[in-house]
Steps between C-alpha positions, in 0.01 A plus 500: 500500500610829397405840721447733206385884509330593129459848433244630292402657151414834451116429530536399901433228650243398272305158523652331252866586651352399856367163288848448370694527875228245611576248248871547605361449837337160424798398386651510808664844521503768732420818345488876608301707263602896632243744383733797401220676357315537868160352372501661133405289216449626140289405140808555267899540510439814428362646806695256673807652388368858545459441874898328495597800351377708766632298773842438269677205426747530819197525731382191325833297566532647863169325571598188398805502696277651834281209426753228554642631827416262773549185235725235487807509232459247372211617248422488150453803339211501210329785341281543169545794304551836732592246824803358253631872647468418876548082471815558269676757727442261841657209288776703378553624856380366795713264658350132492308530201346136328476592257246740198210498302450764219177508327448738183789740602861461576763820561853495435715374830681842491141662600599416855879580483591115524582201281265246539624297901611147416213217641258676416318337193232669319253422240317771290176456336339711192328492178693525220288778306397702829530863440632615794753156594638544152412814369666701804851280506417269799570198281854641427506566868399117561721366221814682659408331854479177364824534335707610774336273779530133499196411685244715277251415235242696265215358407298679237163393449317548129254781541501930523333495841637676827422409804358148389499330829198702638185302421297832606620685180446482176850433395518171729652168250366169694692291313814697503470578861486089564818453333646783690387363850692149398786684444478705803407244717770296375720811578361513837513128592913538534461819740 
């Protein structure tokens, strides 16, 4: 069993997000789903962006980190889309990291000042024609970290959806997100 803390979209901690941690859950895993948006859900990436860039991104990220003060080191660090920001700064450094899951956005390791810590393996997820995963350079960001880290995949999944994990939106891929929870569980089955 792996004690995991998944940070959410830019939409909140919609019900299809909350849907996904639970089917972690039944699988056995511990997870901590931090609400970084105090209660605030939105329709669209849009607005949900909007209200991000009010806060700002480093508001965003020092959230995540408040959020995991109190927990145990030893965590896994997972995020889809705006939580890659928070999840991929813990893993890159917080001290006793498992390990990282990055769905539908990944930022270059120099982001956060540091290479990549060794031990730490990562997997990221994506579609392969989303907009905002490929359009905005996170898959050159991903291909880079798999590159220069031994224990790191990319799995690209055939589609132009973001955020496809989240059966509560419109962009959710069943069959693409059951091949991704194989891998993933997979993944965390050697945590």
């Amino acid at each position: 069993m792996a004690e995991i803390v998944l940070f959410h979209h830019a939409l909140g901690l919609t019900p299809g997000f909350i849907e996904f941690a639970d089917r972690l859950r039944r699988s056995g895993h511990e997870v901590h789903i931090p609400d970084l948006f105090g209660g605030r859900t939105f329709d669209n990436i849009e607005c949900g962006m909007g209200f991000v860039e009010e806060l700002g991104f480093g508001e965003v990220i020092e959230r995540g980190e408040r959020a995991v003060d109190g927990l145990s080191n030893d965590l896994v660090y997972a995020g889809i889309s705006l939580g890659v920001l928070p999840a991929q700064k813990l893993a890159q450094t917080r001290v006793g990291a498992r390990g990282a899951l990055l769905f539908d956005s990944c930022v270059p390791v120099s982001e956060f000042g540091l290479a990549w810590p060794k031990n730490v393996p990562v997997q990221i997820h994506a579609m392969d024609a989303d907009p905002f995963f490929v359009g905005e350079g996170d898959i050159d960001a991903a291909r880079s970290l798999v590159e220069a880290v031994k224990e790191a995949e990319l799995f690209l999944y055939s589609g132009n959806q973001h955020i496809f994990t989240d059966s509560s939106l419109g962009s959710y891929d069943a069959e693409a997100t059951a091949l991704m929870l194989q891998r993933l569980l997979k993944f965390l089955a050697a945590r």
